[in-house]
PyMOL Python script that loads the backbone (N, CA, C, O; Angstrom):
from pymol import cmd

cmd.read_pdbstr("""\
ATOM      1  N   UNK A   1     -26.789  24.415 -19.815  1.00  0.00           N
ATOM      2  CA  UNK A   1     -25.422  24.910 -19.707  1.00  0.00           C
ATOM      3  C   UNK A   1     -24.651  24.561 -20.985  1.00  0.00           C
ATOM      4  O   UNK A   1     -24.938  23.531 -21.595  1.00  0.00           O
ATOM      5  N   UNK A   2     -23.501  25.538 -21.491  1.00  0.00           N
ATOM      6  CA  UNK A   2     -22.920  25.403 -22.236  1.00  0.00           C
ATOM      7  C   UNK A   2     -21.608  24.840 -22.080  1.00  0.00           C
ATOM      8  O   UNK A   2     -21.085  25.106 -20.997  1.00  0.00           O
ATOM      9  N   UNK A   3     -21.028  24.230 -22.764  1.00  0.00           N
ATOM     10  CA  UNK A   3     -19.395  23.991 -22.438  1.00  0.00           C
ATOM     11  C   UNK A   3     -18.664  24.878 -21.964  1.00  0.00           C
ATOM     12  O   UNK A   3     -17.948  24.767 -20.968  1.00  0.00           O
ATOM     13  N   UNK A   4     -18.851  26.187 -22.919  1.00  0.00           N
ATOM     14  CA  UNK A   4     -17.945  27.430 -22.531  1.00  0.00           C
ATOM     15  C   UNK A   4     -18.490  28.144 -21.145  1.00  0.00           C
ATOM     16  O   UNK A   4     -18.110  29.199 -20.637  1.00  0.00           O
ATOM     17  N   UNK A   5     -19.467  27.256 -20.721  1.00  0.00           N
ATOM     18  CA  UNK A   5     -19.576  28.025 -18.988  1.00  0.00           C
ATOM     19  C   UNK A   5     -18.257  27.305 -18.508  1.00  0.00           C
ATOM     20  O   UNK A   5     -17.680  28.097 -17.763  1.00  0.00           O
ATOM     21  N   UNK A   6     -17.836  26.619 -18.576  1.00  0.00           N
ATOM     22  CA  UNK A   6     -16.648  26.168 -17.605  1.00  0.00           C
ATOM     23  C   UNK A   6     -17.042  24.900 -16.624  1.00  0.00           C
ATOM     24  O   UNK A   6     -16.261  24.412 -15.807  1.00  0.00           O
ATOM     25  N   UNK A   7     -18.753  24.336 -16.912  1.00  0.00           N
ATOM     26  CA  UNK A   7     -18.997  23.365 -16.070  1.00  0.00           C
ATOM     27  C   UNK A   7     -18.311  22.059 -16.665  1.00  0.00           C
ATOM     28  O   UNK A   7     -18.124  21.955 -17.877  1.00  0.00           O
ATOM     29  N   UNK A   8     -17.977  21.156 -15.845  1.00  0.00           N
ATOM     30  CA  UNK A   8     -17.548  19.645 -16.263  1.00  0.00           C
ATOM     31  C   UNK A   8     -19.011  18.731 -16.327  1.00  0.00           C
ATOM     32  O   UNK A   8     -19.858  18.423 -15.489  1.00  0.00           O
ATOM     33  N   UNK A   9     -18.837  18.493 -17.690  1.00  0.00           N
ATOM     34  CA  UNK A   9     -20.060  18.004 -18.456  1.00  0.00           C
ATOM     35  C   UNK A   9     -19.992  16.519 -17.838  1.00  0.00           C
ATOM     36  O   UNK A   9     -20.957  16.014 -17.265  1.00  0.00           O
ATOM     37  N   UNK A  10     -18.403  15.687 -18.059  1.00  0.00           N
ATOM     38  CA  UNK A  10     -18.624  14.177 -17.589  1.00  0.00           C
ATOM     39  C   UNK A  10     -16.595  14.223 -17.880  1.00  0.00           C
ATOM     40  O   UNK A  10     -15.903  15.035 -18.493  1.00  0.00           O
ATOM     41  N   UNK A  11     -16.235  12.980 -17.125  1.00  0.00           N
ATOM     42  CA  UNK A  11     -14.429  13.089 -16.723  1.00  0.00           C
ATOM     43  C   UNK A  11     -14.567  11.661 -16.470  1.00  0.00           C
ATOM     44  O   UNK A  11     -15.553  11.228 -15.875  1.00  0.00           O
ATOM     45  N   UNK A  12     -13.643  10.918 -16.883  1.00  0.00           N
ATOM     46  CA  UNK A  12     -13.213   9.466 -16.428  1.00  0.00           C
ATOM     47  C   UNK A  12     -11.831   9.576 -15.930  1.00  0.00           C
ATOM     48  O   UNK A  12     -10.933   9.760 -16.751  1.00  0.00           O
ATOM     49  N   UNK A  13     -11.550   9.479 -14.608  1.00  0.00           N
ATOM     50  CA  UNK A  13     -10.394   9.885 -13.981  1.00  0.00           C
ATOM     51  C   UNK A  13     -10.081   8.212 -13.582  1.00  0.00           C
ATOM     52  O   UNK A  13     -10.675   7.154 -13.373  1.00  0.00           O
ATOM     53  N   UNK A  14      -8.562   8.862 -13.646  1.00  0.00           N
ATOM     54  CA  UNK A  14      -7.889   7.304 -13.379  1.00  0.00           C
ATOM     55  C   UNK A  14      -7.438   7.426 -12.019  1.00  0.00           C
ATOM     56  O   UNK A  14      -6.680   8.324 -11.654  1.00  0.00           O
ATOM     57  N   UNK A  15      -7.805   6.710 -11.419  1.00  0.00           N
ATOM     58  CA  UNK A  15      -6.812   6.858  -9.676  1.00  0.00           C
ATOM     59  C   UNK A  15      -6.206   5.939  -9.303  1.00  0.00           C
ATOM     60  O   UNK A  15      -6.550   4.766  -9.158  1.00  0.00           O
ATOM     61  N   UNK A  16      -4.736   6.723  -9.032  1.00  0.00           N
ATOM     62  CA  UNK A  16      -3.969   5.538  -8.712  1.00  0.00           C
ATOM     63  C   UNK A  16      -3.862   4.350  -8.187  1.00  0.00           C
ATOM     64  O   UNK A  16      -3.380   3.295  -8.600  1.00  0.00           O
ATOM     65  N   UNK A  17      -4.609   4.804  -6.784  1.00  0.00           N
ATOM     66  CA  UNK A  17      -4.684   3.664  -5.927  1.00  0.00           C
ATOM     67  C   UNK A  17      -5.480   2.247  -6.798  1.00  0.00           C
ATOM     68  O   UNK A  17      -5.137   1.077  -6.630  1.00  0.00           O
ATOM     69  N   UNK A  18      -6.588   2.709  -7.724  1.00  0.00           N
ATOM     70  CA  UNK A  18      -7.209   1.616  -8.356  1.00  0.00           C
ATOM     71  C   UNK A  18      -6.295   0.905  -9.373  1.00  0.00           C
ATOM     72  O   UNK A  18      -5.904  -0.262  -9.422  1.00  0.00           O
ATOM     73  N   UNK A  19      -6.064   2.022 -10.209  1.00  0.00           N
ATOM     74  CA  UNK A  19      -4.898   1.596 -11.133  1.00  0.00           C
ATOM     75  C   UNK A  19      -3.500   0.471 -11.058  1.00  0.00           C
ATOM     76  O   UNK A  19      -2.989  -0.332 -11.839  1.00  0.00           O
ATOM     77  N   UNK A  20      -3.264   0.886  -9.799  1.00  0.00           N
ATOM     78  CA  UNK A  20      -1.665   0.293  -9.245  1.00  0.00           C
ATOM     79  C   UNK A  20      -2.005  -0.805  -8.309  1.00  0.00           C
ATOM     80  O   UNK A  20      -1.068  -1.488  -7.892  1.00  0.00           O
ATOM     81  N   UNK A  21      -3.493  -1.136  -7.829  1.00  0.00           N
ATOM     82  CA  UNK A  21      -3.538  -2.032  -6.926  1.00  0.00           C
ATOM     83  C   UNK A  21      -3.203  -3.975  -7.230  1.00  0.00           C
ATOM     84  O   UNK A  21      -3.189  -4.854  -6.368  1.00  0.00           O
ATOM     85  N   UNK A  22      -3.028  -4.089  -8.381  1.00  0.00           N
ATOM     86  CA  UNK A  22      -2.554  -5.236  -9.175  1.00  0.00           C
ATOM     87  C   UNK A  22      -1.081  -5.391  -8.558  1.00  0.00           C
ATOM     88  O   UNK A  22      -0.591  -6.329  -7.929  1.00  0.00           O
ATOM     89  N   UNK A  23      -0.543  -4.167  -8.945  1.00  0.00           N
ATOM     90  CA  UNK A  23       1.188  -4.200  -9.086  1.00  0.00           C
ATOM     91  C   UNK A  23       1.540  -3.737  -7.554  1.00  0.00           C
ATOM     92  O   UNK A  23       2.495  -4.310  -7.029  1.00  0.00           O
ATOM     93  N   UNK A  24       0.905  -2.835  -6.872  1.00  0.00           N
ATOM     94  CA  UNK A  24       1.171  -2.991  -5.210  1.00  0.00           C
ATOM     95  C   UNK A  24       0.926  -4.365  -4.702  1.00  0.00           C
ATOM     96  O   UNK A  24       1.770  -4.742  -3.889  1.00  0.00           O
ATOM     97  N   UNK A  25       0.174  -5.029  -4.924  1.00  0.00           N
ATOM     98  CA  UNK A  25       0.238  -6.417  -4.220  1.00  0.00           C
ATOM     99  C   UNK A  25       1.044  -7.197  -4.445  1.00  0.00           C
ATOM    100  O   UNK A  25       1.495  -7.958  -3.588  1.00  0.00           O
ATOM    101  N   UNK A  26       1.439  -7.175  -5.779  1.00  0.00           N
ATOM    102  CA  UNK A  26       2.482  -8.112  -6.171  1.00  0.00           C
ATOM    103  C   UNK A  26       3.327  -7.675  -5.879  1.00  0.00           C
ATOM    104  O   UNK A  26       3.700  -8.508  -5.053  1.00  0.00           O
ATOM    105  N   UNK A  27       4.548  -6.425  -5.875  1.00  0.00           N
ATOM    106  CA  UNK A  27       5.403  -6.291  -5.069  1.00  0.00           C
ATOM    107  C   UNK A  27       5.129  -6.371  -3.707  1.00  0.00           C
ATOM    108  O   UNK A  27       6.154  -6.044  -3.109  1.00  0.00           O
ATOM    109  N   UNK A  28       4.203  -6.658  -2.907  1.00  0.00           N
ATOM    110  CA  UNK A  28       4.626  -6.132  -1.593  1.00  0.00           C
ATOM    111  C   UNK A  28       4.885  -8.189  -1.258  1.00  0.00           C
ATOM    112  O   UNK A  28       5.719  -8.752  -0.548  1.00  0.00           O
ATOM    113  N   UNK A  29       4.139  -8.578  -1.838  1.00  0.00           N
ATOM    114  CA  UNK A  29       4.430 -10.409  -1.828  1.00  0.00           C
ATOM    115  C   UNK A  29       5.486 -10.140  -2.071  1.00  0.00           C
ATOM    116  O   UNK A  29       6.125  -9.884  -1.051  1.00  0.00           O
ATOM    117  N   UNK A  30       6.224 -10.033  -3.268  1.00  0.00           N
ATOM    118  CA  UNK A  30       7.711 -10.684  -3.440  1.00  0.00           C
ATOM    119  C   UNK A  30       8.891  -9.555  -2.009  1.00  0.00           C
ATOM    120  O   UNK A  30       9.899  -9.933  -1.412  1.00  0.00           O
ATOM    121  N   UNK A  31       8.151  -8.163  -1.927  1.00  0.00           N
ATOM    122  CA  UNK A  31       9.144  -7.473  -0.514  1.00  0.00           C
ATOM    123  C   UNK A  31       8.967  -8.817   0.387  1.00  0.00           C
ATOM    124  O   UNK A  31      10.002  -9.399   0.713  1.00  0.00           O
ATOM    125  N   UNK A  32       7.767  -9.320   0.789  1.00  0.00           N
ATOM    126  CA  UNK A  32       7.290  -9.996   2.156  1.00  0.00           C
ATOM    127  C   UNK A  32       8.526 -11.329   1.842  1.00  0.00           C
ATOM    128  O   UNK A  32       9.525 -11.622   2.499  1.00  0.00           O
ATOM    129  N   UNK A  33       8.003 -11.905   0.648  1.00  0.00           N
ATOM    130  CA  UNK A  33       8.878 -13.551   0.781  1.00  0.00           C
ATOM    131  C   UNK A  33      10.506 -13.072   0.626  1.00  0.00           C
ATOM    132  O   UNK A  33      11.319 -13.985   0.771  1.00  0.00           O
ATOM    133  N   UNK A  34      10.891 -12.103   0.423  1.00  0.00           N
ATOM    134  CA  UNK A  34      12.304 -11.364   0.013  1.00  0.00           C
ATOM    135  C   UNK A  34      12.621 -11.102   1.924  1.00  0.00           C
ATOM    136  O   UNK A  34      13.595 -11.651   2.439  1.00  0.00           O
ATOM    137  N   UNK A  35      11.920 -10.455   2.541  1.00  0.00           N
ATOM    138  CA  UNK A  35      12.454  -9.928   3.838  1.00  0.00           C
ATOM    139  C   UNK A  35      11.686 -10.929   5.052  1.00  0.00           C
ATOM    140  O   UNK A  35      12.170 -11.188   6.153  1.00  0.00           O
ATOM    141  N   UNK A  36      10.676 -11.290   4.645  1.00  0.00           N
ATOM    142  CA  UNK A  36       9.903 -12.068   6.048  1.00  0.00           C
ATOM    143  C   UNK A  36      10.886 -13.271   6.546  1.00  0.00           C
ATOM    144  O   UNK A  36      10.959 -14.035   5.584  1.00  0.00           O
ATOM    145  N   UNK A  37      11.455 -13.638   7.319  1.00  0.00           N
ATOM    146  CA  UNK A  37      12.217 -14.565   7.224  1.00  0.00           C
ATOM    147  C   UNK A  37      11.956 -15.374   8.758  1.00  0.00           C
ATOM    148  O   UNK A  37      12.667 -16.212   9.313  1.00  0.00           O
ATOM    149  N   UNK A  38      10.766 -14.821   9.151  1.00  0.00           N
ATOM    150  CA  UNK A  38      10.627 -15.637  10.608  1.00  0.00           C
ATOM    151  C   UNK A  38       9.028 -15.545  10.829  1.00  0.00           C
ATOM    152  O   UNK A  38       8.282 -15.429   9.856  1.00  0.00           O
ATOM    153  N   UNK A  39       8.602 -15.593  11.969  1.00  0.00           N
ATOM    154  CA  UNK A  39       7.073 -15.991  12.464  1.00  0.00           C
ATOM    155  C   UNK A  39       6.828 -14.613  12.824  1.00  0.00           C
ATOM    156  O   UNK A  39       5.622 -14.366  12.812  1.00  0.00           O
ATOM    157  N   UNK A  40       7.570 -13.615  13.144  1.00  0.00           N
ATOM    158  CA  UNK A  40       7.339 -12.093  13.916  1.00  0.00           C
ATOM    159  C   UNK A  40       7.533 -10.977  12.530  1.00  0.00           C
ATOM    160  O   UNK A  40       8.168 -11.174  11.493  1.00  0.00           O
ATOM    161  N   UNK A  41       7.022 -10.197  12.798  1.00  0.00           N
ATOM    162  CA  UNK A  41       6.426  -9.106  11.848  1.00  0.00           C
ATOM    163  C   UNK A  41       8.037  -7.877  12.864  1.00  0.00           C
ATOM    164  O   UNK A  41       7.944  -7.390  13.991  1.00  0.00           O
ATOM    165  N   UNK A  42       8.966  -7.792  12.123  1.00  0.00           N
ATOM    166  CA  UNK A  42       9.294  -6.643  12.709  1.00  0.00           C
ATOM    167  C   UNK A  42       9.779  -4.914  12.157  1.00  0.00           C
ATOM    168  O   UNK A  42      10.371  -4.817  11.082  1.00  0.00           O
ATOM    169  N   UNK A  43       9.631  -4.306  12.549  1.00  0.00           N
ATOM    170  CA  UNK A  43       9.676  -2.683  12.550  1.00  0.00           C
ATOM    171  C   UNK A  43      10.684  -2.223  10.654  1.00  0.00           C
ATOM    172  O   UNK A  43      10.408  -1.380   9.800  1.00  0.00           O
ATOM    173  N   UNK A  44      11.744  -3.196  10.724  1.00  0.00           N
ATOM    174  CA  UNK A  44      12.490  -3.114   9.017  1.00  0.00           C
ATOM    175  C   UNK A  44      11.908  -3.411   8.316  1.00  0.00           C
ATOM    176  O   UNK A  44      11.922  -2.785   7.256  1.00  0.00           O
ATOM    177  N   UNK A  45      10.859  -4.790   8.510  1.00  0.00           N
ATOM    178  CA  UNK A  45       9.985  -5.369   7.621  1.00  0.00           C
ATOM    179  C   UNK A  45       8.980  -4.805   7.375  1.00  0.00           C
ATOM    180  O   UNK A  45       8.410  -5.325   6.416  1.00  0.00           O
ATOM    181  N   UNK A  46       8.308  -3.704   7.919  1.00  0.00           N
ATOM    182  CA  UNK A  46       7.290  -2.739   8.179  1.00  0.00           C
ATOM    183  C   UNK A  46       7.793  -1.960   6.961  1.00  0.00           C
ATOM    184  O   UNK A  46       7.233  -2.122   5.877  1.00  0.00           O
ATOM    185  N   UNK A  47       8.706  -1.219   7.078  1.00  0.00           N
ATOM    186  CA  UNK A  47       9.540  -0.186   6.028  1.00  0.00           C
ATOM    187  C   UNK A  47       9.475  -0.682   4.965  1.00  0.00           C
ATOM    188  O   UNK A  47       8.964  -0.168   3.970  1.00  0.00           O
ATOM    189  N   UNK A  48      10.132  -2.053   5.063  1.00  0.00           N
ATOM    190  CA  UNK A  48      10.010  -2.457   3.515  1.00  0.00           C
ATOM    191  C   UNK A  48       8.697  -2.369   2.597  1.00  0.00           C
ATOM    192  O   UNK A  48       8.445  -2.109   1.420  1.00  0.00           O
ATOM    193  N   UNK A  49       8.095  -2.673   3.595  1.00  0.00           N
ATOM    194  CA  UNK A  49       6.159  -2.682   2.797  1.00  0.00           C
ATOM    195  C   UNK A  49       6.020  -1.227   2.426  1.00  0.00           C
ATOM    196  O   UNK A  49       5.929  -0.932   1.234  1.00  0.00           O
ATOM    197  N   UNK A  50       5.998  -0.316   3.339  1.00  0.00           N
ATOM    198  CA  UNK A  50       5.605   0.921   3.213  1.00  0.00           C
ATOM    199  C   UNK A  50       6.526   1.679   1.988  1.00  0.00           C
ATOM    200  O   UNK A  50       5.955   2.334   1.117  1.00  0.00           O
ATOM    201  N   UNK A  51       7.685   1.556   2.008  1.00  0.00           N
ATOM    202  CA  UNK A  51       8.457   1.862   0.716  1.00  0.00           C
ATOM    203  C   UNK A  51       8.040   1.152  -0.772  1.00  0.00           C
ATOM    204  O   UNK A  51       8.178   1.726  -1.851  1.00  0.00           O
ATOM    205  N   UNK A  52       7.527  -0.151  -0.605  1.00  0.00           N
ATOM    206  CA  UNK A  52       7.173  -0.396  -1.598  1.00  0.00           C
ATOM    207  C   UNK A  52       5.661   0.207  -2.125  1.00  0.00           C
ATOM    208  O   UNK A  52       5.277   0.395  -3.280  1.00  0.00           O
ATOM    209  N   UNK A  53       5.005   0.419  -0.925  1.00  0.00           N
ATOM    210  CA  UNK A  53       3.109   1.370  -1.559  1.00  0.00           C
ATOM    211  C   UNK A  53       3.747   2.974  -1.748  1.00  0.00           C
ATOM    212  O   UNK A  53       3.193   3.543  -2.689  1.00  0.00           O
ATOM    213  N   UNK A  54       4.635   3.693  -1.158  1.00  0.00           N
ATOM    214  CA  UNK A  54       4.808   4.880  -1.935  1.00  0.00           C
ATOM    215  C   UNK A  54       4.621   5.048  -3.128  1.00  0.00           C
ATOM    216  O   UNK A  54       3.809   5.736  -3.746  1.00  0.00           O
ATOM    217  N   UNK A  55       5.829   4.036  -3.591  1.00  0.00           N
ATOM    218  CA  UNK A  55       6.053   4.186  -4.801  1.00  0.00           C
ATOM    219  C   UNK A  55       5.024   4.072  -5.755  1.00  0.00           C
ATOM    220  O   UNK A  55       4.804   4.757  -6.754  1.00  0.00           O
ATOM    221  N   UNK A  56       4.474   3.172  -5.326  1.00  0.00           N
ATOM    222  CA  UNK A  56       3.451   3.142  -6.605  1.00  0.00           C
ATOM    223  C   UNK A  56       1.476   4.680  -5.781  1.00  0.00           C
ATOM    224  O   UNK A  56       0.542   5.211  -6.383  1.00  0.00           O
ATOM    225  N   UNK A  57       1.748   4.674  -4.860  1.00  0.00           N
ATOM    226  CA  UNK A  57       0.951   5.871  -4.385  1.00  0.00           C
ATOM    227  C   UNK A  57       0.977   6.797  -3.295  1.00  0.00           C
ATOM    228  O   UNK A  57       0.416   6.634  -2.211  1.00  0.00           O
ATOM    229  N   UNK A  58       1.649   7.760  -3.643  1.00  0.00           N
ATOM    230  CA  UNK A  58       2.274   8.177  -2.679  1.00  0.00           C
ATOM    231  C   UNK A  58       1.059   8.976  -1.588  1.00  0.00           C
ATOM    232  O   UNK A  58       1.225   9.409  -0.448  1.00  0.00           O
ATOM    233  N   UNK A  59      -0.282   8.957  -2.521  1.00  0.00           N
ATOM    234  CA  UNK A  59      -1.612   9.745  -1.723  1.00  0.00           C
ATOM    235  C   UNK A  59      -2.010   8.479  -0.774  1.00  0.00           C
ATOM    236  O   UNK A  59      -2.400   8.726   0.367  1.00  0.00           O
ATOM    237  N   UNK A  60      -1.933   7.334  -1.154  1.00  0.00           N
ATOM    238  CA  UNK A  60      -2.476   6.502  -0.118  1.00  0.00           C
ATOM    239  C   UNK A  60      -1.723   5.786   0.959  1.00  0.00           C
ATOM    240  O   UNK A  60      -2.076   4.993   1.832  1.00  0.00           O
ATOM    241  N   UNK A  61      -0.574   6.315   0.625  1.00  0.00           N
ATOM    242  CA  UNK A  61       0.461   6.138   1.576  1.00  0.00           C
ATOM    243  C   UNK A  61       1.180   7.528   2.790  1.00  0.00           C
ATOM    244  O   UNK A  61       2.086   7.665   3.612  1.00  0.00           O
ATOM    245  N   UNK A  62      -0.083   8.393   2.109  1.00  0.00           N
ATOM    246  CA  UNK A  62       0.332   9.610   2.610  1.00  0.00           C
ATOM    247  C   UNK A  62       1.423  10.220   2.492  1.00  0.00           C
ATOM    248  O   UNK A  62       1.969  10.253   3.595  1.00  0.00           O
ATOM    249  N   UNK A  63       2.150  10.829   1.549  1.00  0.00           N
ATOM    250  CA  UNK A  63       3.397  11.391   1.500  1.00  0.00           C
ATOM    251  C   UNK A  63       3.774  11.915   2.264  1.00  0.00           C
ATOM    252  O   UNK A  63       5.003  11.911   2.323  1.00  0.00           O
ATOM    253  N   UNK A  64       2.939  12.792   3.465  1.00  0.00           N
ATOM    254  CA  UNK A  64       3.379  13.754   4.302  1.00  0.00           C
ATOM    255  C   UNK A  64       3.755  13.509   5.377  1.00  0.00           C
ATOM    256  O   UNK A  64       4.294  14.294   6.157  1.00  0.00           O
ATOM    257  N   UNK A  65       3.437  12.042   5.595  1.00  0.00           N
ATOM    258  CA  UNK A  65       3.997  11.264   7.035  1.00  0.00           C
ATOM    259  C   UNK A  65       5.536  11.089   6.696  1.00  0.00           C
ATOM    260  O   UNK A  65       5.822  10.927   5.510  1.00  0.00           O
ATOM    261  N   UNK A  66       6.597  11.111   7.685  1.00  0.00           N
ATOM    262  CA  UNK A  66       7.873  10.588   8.020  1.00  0.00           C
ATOM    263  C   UNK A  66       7.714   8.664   7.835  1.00  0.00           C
ATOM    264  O   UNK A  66       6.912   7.880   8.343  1.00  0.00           O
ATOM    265  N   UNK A  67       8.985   8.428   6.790  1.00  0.00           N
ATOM    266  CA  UNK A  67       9.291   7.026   7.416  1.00  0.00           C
ATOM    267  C   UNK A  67       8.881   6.216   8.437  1.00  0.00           C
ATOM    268  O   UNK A  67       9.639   6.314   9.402  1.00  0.00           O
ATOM    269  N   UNK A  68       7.722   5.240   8.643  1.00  0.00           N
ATOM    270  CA  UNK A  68       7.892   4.525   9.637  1.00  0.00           C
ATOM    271  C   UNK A  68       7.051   5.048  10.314  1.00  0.00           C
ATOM    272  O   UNK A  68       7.096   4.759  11.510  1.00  0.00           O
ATOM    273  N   UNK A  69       5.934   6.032   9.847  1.00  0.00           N
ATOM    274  CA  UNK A  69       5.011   6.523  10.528  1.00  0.00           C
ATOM    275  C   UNK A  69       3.389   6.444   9.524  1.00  0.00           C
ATOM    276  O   UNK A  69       2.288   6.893   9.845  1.00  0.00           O
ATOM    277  N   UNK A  70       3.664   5.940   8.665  1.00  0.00           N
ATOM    278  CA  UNK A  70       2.530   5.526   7.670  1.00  0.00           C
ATOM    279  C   UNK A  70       1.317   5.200   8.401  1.00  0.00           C
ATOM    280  O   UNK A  70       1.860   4.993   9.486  1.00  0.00           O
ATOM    281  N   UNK A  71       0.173   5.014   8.606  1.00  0.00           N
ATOM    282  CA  UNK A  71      -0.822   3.805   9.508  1.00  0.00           C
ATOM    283  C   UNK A  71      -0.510   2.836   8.100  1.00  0.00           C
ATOM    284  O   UNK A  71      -0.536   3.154   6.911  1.00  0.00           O
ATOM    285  N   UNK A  72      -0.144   1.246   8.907  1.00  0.00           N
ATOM    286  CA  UNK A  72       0.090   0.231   8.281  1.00  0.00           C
ATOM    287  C   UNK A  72      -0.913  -0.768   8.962  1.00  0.00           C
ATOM    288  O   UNK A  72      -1.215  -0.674  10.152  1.00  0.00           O
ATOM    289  N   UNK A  73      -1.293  -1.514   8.309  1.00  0.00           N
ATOM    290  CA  UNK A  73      -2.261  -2.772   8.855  1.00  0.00           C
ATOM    291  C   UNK A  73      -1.815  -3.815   8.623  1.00  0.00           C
ATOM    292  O   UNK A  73      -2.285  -3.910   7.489  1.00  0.00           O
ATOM    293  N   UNK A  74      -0.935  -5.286   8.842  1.00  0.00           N
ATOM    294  CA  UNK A  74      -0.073  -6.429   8.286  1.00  0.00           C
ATOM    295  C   UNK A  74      -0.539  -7.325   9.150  1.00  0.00           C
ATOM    296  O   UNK A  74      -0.723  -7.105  10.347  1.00  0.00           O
ATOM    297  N   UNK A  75      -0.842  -8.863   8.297  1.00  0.00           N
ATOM    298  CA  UNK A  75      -1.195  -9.568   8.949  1.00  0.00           C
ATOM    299  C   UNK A  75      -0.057 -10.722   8.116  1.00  0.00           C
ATOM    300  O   UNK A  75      -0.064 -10.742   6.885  1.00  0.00           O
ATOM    301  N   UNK A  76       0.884 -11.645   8.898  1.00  0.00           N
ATOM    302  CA  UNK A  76       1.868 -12.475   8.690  1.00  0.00           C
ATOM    303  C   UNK A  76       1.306 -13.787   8.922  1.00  0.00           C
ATOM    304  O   UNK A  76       1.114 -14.394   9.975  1.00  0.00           O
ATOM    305  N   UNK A  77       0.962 -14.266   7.061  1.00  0.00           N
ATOM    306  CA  UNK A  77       0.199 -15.635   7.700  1.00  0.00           C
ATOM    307  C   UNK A  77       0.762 -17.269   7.370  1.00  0.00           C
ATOM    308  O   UNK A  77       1.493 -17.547   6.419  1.00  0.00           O
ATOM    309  N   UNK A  78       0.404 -17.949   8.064  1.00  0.00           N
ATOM    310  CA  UNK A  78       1.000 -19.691   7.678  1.00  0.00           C
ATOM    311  C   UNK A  78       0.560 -19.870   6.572  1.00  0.00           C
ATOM    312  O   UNK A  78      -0.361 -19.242   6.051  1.00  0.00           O
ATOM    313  N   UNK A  79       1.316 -20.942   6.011  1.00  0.00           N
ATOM    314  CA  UNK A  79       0.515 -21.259   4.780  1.00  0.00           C
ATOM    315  C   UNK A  79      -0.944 -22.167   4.957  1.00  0.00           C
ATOM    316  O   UNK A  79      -1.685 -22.309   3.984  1.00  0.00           O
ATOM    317  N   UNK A  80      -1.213 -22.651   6.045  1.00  0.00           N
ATOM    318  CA  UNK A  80      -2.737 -23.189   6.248  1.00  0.00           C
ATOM    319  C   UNK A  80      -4.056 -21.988   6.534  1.00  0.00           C
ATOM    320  O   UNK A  80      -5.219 -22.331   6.744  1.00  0.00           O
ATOM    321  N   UNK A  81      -3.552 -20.451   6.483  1.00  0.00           N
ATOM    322  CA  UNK A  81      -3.680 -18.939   6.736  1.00  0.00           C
ATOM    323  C   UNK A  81      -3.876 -18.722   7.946  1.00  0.00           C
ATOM    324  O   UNK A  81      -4.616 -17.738   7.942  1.00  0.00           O
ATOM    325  N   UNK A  82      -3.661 -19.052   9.141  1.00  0.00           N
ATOM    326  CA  UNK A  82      -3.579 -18.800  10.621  1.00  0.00           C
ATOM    327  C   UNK A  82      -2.471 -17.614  10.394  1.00  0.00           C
ATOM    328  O   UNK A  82      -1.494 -17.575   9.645  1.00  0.00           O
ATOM    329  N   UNK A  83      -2.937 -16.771  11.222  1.00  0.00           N
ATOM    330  CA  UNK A  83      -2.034 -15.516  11.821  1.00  0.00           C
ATOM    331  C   UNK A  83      -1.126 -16.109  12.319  1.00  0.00           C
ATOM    332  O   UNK A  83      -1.237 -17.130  12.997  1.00  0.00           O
ATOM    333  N   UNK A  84       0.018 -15.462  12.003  1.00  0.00           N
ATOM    334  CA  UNK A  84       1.261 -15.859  13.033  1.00  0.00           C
ATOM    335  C   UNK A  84       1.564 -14.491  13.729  1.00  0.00           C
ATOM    336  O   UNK A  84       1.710 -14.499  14.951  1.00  0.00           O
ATOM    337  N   UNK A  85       1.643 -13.606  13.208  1.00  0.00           N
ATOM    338  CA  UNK A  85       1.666 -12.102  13.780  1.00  0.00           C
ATOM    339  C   UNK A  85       1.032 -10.879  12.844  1.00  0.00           C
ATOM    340  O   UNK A  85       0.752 -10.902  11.645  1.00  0.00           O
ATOM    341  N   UNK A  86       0.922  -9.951  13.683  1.00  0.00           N
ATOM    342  CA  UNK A  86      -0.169  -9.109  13.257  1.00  0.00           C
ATOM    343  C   UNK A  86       0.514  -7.645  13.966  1.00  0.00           C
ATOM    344  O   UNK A  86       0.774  -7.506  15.161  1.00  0.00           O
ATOM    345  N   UNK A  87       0.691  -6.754  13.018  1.00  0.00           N
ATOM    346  CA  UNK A  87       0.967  -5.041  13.329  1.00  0.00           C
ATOM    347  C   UNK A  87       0.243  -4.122  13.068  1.00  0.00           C
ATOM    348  O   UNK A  87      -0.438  -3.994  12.051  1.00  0.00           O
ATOM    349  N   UNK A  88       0.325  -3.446  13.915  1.00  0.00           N
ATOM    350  CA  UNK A  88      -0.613  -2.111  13.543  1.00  0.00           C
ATOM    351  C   UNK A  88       0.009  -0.750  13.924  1.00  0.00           C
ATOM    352  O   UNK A  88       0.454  -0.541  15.053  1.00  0.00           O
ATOM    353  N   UNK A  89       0.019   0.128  12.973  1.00  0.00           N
ATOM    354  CA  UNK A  89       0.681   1.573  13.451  1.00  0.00           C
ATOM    355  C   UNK A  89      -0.102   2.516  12.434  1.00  0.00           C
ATOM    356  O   UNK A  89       0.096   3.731  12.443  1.00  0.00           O
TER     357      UNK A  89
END
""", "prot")
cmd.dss("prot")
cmd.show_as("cartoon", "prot")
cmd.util.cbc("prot")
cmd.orient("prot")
């Protein structure tokens, strides 16, 4: 095959989610120690997380879902790492 067939010979694609996964974690720590302020995981504090992974991907956060309807997985832990609470939507 030639180039000018139009086949893709070789592509190094950057994807976000890999790219941004440094800087999503670190904001979503400073959202968590900024809003967590008790032992319970609740429904504002949810938002806050999810507003902060848009931004940096809005494909793995699904853009097409409504606010507050993301699937989120959060686990709220002690500092010895015992669960204190745990959400799922």
């Amino acid at each position: 095959m030639r180039p000018s067939d139009g086949i893709v010979q070789w592509a190094n694609l950057v994807i976000a989610t890999g790219h941004n996964n440094l800087a999503m974690n670190k904001s979503v720590a400073q959202v968590a120690r900024h809003y967590v302020k008790a032992e319970k995981l609740t429904e504002p504090m949810l938002n806050r997380v999810e507003a902060v992974i848009r931004c940096y991907d809005p494909c793995l956060s699904c853009s097409t879902h409504d606010i507050g309807q993301m699937p989120l997985h959060l686990q709220l832990l002690a500092s010895d790492g015992t669960v204190l609470d745990e959400r799922k939507r």
